[in-house]
C-alpha positions in Angstrom: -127.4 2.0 11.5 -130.2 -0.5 10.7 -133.5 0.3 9.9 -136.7 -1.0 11.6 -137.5 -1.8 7.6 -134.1 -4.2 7.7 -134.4 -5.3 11.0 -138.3 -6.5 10.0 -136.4 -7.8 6.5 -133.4 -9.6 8.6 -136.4 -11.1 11.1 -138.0 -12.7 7.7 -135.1 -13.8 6.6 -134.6 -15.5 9.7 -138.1 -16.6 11.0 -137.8 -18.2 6.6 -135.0 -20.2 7.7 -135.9 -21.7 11.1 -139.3 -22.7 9.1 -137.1 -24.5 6.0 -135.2 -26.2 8.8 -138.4 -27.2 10.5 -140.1 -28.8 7.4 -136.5 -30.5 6.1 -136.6 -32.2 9.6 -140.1 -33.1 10.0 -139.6 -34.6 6.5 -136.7 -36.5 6.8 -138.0 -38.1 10.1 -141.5 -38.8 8.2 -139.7 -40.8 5.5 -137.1 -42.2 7.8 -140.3 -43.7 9.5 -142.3 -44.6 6.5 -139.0 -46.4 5.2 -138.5 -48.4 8.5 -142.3 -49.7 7.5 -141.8 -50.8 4.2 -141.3 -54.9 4.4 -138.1 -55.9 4.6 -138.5 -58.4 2.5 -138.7 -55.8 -0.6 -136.6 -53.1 0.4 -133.9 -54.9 -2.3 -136.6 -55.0 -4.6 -137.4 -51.1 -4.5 -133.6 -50.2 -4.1 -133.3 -52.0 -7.4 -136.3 -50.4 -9.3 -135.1 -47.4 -8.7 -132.7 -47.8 -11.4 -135.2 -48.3 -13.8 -135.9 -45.0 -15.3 -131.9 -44.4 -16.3 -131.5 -47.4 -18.3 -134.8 -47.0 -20.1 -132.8 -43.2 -21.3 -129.7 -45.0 -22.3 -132.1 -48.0 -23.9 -130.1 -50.5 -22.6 -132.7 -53.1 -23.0 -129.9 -56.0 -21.9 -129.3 -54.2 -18.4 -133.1 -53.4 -18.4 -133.9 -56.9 -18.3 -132.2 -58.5 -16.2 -133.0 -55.6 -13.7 -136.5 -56.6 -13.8 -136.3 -60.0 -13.8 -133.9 -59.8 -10.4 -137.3 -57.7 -8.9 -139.1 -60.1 -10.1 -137.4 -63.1 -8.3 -137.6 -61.4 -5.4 -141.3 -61.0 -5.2 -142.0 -64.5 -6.8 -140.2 -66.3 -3.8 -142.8 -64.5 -1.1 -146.6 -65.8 -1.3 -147.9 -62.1 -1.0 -146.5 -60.5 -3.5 -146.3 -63.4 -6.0 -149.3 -61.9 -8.0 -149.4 -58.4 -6.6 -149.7 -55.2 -8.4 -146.3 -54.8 -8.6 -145.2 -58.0 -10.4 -147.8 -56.1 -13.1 -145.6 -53.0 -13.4 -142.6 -55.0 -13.9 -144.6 -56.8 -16.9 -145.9 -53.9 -18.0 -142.2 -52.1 -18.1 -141.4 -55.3 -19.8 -144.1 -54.4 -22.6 -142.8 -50.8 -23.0 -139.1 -51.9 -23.6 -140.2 -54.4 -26.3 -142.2 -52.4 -27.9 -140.4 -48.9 -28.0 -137.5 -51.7 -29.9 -140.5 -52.8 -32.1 -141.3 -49.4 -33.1 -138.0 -47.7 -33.4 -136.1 -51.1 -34.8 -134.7 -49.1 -37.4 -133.9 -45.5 -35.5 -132.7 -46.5 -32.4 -130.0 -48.3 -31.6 -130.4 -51.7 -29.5 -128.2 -52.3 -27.0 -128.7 -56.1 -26.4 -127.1 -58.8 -29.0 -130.3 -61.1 -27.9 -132.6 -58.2 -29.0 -131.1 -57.1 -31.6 -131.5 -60.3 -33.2 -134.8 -60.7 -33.0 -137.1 -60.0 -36.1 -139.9 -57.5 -35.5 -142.3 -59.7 -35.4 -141.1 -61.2 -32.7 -140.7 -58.2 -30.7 -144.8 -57.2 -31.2 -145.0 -60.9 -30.0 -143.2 -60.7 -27.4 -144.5 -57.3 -26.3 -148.4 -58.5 -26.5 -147.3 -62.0 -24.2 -146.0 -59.3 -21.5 -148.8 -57.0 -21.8 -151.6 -59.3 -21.6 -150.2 -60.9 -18.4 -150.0 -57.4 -17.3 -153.5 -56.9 -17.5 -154.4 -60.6 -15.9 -151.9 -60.2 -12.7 -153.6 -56.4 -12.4 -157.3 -57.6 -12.8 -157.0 -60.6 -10.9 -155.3 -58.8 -8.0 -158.2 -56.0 -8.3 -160.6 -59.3 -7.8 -159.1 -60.0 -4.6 -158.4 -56.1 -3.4 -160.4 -53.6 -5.5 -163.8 -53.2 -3.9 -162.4 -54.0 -0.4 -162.7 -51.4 2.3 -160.3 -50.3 5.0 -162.3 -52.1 7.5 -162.1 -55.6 5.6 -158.8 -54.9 4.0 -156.6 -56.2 7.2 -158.1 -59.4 7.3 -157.4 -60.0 3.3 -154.3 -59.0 3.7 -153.1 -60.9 6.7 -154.3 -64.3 5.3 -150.7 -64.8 3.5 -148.9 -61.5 4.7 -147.0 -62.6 7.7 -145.8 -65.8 5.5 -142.1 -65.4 5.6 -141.7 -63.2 8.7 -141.5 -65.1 11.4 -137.9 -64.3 12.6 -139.4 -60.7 13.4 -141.3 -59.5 16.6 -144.9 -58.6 16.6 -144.4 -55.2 16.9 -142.8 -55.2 13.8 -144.5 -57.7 11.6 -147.8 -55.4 12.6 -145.7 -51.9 11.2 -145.1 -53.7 8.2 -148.7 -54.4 8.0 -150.3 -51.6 8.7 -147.9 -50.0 6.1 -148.6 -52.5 3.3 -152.2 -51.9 4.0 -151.5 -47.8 3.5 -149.6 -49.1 -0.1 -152.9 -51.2 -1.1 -155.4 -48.7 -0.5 -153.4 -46.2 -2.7 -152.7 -48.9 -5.5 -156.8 -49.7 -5.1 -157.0 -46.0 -7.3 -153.6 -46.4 -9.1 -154.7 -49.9 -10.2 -157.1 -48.7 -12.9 -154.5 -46.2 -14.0 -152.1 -48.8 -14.6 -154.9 -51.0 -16.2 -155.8 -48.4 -18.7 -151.8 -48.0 -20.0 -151.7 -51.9 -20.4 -155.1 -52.0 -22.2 -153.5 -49.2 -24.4 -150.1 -50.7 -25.4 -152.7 -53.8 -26.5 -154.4 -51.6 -28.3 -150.6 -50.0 -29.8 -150.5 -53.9 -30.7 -153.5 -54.4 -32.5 -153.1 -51.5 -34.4 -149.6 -52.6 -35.5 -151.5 -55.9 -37.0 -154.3 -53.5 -38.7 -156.2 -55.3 -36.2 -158.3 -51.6 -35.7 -161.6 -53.2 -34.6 -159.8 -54.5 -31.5 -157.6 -51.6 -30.8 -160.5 -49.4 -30.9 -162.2 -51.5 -27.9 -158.9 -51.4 -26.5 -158.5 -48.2 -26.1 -162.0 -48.1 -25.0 -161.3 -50.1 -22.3 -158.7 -48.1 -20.9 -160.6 -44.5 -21.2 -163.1 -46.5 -19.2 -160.7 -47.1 -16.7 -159.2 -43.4 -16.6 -160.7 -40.9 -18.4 -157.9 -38.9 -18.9 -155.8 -41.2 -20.7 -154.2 -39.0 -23.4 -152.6 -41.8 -25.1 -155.7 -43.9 -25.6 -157.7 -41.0 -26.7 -155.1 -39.9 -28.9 -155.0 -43.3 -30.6 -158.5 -43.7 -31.1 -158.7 -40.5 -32.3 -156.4 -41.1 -35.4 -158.5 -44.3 -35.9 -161.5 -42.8 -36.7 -159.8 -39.6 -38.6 -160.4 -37.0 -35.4 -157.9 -34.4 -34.4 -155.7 -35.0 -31.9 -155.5 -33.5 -28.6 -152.9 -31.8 -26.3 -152.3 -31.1 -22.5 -152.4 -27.5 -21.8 -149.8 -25.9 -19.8 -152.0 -25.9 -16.6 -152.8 -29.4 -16.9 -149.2 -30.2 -17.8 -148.0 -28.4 -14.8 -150.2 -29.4 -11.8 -151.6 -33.1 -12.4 -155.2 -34.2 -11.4 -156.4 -34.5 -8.2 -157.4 -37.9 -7.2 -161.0 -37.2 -6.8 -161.2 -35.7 -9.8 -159.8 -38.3 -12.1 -161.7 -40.8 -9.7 -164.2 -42.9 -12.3 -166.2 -44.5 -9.2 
């Protein structure tokens, strides 16, 4: 016979699952929406990227490569995106490959016979040419988008947006809008994060070249940016002979909000 203690057990269990059901619904529709938004014109793009983060385990700098240069082709050949945000990542990742071979040139191994080849030096090189156009496709595009608000934004963004899409309908072309918008306001806060990591791999440069004036105002520059920039802080620290510091397990378990990190 079942107690009222397992029926109200068995009712938990039950009332548990119709509310997992619920949420796994509601989110799949959200994101089915949200990716029927994205511009069609990039979906390839994204679909690729996604790859990114296995052949950066496996170091396969050759595949890496030629993964981000397909992206890149993709965004170069539509006006918008030419100069966005995103063709900074991909320069930025570019910077991070060369200079993880630059660093570990004699520990890891290098899967790529045009790498491989390559003297050191030519790697830092290499590495600082992709890192400072990181940081002039990011500032340039924060000229045009930083300090504009919602309000505004549409009309910036529709001055070369709807280039390219004229085999679609209105309704959609304005979906695809209103969604890029949503992706610029969140890169508007994201942008000075992904400043301050390029300003510090410069300053990882410098540093490299005993350069340490300069990679000290680097890594000024990017604790300007974001506060919380371990890596910057970190480096500067061992430049002036300070100890260095480490997450705790809080703040490597829940990251910060945005308005706390928020430098405006």
């Amino acid at each position: 016979m079942i107690s009222f203690k397992d029926k109200r057990i068995r009712t938990l269990i039950l009332i548990m699952g119709v509310l997992v059901a619920i949420a796994l619904l509601v989110s799949k529709l959200y994101y089915g929406s949200l990716n029927k938004s994205v511009d069609p014109r990039v979906t390839t793009a994204r679909e690729l990227y996604s790859e990114y983060n296995a052949l950066a385990e496996t170091n396969d700098f050759e595949k890496i490569f030629f993964l981000l240069d397909s992206i890149e082709r993709i965004y170069s050949n539509i006006p918008h995106y030419n100069e966005s945000y995103e063709v900074g990542v991909l320069y930025n990742n570019r910077a991070a490959a060369l200079l993880v071979m630059a660093m570990y040139n004699d520990s890891i191994s290098i899967n790529s016979k045009f790498f491989s080849a390559q003297p050191v030096d030519t790697l830092w090189q290499m590495a600082q040419r992709a890192i400072t156009t990181s940081i002039n496709i990011y500032e340039t595009w924060f000229e045009k988008y930083g300090n504009v608000d919602e309000t505004d934004l549409r009309h910036v963004v529709e001055a070369d947006f709807y280039i390219g899409l004229d085999s679609y309908s209105e309704k959609e072309k304005s979906k695809y809008l209103k969604n890029r918008i949503r992706e610029i306001i969140d890169a508007q806060y994201e942008n000075r994060r992904r400043l301050s990591v390029s300003y510090t791999n410069l300053g990882i440069i410098h540093r490299n070249k005993e350069e340490y004036e300069l990679a000290a105002k680097q890594y000024i520059k990017a604790l300007d940016l974001w506060d919380r920039n371990l890596v910057a802080e970190n480096n500067l620290n061992l430049l002036m002979g300070l100890p260095l510091k480490k997450r705790n397990l809080i703040q490597k378990i829940f990251p910060p909000k945005r308005d706390e990190e928020n430098n405006d």
